[in-house]
DSSP file (Angstrom, degrees, kcal/mol; ACC not computed):
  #  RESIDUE AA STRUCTURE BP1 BP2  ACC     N-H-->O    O-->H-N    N-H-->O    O-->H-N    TCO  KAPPA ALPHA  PHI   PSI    X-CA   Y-CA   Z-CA
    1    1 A X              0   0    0      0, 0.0     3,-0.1     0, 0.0     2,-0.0   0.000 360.0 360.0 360.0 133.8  176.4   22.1  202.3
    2    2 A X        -     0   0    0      1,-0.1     0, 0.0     0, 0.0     0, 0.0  -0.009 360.0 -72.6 -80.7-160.8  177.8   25.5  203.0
    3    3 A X  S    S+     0   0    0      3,-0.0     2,-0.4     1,-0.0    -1,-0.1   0.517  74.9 107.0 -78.7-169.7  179.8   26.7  205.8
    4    4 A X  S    S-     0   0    0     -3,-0.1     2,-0.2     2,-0.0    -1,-0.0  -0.755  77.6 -38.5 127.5-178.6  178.1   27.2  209.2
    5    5 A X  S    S-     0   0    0     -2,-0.4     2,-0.2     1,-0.0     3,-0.1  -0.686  72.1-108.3 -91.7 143.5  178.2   25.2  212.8
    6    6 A X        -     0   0    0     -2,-0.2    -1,-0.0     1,-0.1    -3,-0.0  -0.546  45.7 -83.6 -91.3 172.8  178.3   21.6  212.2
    7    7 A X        -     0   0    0     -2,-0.2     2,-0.1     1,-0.1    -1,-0.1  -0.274  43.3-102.9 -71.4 147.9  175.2   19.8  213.0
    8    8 A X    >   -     0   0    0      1,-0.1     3,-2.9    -3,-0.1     4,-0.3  -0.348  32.8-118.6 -56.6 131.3  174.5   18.7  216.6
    9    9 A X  G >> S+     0   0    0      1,-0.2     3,-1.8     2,-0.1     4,-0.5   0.890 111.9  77.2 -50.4 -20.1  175.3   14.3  216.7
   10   10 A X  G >4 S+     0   0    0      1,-0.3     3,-1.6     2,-0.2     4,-0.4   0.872  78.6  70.2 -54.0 -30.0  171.2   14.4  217.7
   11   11 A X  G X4 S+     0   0    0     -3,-2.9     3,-1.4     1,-0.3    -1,-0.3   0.770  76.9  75.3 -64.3 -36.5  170.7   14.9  214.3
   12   12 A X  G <4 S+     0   0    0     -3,-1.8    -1,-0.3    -4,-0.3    -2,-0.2   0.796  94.8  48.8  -8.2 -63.2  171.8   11.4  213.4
   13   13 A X  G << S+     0   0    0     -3,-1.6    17,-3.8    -4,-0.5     2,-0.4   0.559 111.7  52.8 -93.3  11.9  168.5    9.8  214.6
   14   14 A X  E <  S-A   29   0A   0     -3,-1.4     2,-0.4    -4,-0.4    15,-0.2  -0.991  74.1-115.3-152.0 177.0  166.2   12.2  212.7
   15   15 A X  E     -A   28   0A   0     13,-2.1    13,-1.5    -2,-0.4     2,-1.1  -0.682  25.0-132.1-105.0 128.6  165.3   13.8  209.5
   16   16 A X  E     -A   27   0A   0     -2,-0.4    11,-0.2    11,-0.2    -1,-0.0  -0.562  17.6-178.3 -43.3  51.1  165.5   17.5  208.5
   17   17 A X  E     -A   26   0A   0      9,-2.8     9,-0.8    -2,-1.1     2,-0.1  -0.176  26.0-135.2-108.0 164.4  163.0   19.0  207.0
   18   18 A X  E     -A   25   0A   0      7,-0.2     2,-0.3     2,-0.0     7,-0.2  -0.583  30.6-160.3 -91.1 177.5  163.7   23.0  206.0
   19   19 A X        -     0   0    0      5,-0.7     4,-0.2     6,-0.1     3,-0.1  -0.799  40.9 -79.4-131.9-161.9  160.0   25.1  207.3
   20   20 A X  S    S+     0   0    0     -2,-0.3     2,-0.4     1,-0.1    -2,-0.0   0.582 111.2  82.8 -60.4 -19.4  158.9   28.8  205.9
   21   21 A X  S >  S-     0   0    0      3,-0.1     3,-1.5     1,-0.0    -1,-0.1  -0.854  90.2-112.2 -89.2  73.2  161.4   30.6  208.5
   22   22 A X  T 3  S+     0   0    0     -2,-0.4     3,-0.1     1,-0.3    -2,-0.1   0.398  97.9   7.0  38.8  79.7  165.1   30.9  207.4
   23   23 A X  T 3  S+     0   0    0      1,-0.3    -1,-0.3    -4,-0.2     2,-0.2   0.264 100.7 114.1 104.9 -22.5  167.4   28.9  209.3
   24   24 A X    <   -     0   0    0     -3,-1.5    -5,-0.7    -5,-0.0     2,-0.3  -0.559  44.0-173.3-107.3 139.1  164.7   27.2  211.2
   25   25 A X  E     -A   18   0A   0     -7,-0.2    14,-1.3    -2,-0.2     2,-0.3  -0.790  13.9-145.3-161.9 139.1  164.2   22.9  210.5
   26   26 A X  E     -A   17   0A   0     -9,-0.8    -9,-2.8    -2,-0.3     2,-0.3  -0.883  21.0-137.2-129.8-168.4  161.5   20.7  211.8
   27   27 A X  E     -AB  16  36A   0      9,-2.9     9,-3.1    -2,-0.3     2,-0.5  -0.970  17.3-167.7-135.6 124.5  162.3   17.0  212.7
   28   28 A X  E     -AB  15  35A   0    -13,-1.5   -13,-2.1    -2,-0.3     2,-0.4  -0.955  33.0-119.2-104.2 151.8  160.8   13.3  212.3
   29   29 A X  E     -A   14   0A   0      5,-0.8   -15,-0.3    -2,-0.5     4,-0.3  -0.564   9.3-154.5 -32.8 106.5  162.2   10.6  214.2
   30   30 A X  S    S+     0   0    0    -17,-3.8   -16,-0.1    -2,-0.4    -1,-0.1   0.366  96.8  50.2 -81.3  27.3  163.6    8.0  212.3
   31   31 A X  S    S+     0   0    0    -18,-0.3    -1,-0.1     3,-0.1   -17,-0.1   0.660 137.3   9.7-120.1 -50.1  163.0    5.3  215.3
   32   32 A X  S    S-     0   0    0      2,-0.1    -2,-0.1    21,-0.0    21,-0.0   0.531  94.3-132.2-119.9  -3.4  158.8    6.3  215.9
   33   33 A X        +     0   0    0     -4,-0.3     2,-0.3     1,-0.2    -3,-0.1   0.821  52.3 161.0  55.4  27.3  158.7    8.9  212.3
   34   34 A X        -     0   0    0      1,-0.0    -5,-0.8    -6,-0.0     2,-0.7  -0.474  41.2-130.1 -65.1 130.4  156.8   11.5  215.1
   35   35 A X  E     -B   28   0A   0     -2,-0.3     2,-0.5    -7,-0.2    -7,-0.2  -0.744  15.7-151.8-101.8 144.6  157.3   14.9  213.4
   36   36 A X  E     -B   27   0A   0     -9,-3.1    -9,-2.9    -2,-0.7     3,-0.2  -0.846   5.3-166.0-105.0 133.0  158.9   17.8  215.9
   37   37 A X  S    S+     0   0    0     -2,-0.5     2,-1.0     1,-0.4   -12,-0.2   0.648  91.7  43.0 -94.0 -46.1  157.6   21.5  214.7
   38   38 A X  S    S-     0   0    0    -11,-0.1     2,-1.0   -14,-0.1    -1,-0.4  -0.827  80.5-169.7-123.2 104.9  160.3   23.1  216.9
   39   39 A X        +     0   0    0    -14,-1.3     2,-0.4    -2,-1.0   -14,-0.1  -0.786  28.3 159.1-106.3  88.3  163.7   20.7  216.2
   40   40 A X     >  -     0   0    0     -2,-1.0     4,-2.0     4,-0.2    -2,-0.0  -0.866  52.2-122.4 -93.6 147.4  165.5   22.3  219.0
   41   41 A X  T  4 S+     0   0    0     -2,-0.4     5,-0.2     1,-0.2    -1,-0.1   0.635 113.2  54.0 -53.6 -18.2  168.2   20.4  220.2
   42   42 A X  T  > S+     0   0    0      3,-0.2     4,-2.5     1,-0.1     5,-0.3   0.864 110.5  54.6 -91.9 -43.1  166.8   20.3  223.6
   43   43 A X  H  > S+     0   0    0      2,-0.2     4,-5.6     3,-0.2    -2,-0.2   0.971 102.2  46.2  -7.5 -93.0  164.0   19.1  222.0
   44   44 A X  H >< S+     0   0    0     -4,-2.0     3,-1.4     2,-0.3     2,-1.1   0.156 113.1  52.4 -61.5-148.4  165.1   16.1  220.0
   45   45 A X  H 34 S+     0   0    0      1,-0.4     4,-0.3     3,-0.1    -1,-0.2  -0.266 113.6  44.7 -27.1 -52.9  167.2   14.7  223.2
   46   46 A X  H >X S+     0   0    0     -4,-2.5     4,-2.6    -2,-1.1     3,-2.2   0.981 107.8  59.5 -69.0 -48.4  163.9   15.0  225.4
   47   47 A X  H <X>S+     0   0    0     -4,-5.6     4,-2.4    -3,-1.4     5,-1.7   0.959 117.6  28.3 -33.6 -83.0  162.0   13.4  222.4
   48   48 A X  H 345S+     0   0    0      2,-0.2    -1,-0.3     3,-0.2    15,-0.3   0.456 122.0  55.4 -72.9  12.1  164.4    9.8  222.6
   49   49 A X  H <45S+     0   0    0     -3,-2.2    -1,-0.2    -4,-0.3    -2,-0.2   0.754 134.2   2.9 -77.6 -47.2  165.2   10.2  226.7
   50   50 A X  H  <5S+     0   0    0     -4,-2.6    -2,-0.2    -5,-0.2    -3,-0.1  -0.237 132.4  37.2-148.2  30.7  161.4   10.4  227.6
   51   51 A X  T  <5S+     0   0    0     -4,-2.4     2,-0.7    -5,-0.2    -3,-0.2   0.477  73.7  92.4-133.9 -45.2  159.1    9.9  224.3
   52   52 A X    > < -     0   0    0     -5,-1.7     3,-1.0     1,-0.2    -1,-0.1  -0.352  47.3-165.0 -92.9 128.6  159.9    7.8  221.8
   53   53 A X  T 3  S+     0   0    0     -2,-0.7    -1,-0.2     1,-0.2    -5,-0.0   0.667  86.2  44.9 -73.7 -16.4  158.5    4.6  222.2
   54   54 A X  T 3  S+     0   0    0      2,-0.1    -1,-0.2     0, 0.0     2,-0.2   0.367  75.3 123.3-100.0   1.2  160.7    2.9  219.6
   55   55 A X    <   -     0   0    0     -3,-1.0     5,-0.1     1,-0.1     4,-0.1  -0.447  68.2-108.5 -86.2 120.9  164.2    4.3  220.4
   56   56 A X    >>  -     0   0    0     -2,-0.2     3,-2.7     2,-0.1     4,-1.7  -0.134  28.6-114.4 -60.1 155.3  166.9    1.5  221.1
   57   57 A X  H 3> S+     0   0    0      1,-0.3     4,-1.0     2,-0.2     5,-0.3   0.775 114.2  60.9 -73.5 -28.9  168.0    1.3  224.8
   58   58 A X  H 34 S+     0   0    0      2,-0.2    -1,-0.3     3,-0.1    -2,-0.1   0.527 106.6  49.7 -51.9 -15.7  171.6    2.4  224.1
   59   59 A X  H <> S+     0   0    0     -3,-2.7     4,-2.7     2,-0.1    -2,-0.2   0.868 110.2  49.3-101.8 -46.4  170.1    5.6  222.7
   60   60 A X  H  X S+     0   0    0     -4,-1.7     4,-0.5     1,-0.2    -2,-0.2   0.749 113.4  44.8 -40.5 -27.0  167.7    6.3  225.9
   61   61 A X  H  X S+     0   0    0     -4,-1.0     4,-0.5     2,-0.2    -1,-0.2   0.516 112.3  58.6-110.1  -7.1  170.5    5.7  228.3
   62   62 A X  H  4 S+     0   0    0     -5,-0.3     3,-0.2     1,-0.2     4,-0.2   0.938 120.7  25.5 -74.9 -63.4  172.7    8.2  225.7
   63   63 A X  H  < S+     0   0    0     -4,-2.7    -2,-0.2   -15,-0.3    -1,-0.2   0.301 110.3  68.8 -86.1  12.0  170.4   10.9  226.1
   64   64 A X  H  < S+     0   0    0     -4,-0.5    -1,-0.2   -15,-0.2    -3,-0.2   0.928  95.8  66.2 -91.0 -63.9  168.6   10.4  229.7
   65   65 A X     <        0   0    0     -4,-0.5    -2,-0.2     1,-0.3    -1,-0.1   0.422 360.0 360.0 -72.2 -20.8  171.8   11.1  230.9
   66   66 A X              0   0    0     -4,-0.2    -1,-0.3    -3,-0.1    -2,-0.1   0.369 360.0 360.0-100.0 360.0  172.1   15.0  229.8
């Protein structure tokens, strides 16, 4: 990996995928494997506060809270 901003900790519970746009990432889950088209960070956190139906309760109460 090169240089850069390090990844947001959200990144942890899901998987990367690169798309056709430069710089620009979509997202699966690893808790419900739902794929995210736009893995914005505000995203992914709303995804595991108020979606994902498999996401352990220490990770809901992580992200409910921002």
């Amino acid at each position: 990996k090169g240089g850069g901003r390090p990844l947001n900790e959200i990144w942890k519970h899901f998987e990367r995928f690169p798309t056709e746009t430069p710089g620009k990432f979509r997202a699966c889950c690893n808790f419900c494997l739902l794929e995210l088209k736009c893995a914005e960070i505000v995203a992914l956190e709303e995804h595991l506060a108020n979606h994902c139906p498999n996401a352990p309760g220490l990770i809901l109460r992580e992200y409910m809270q921002k």
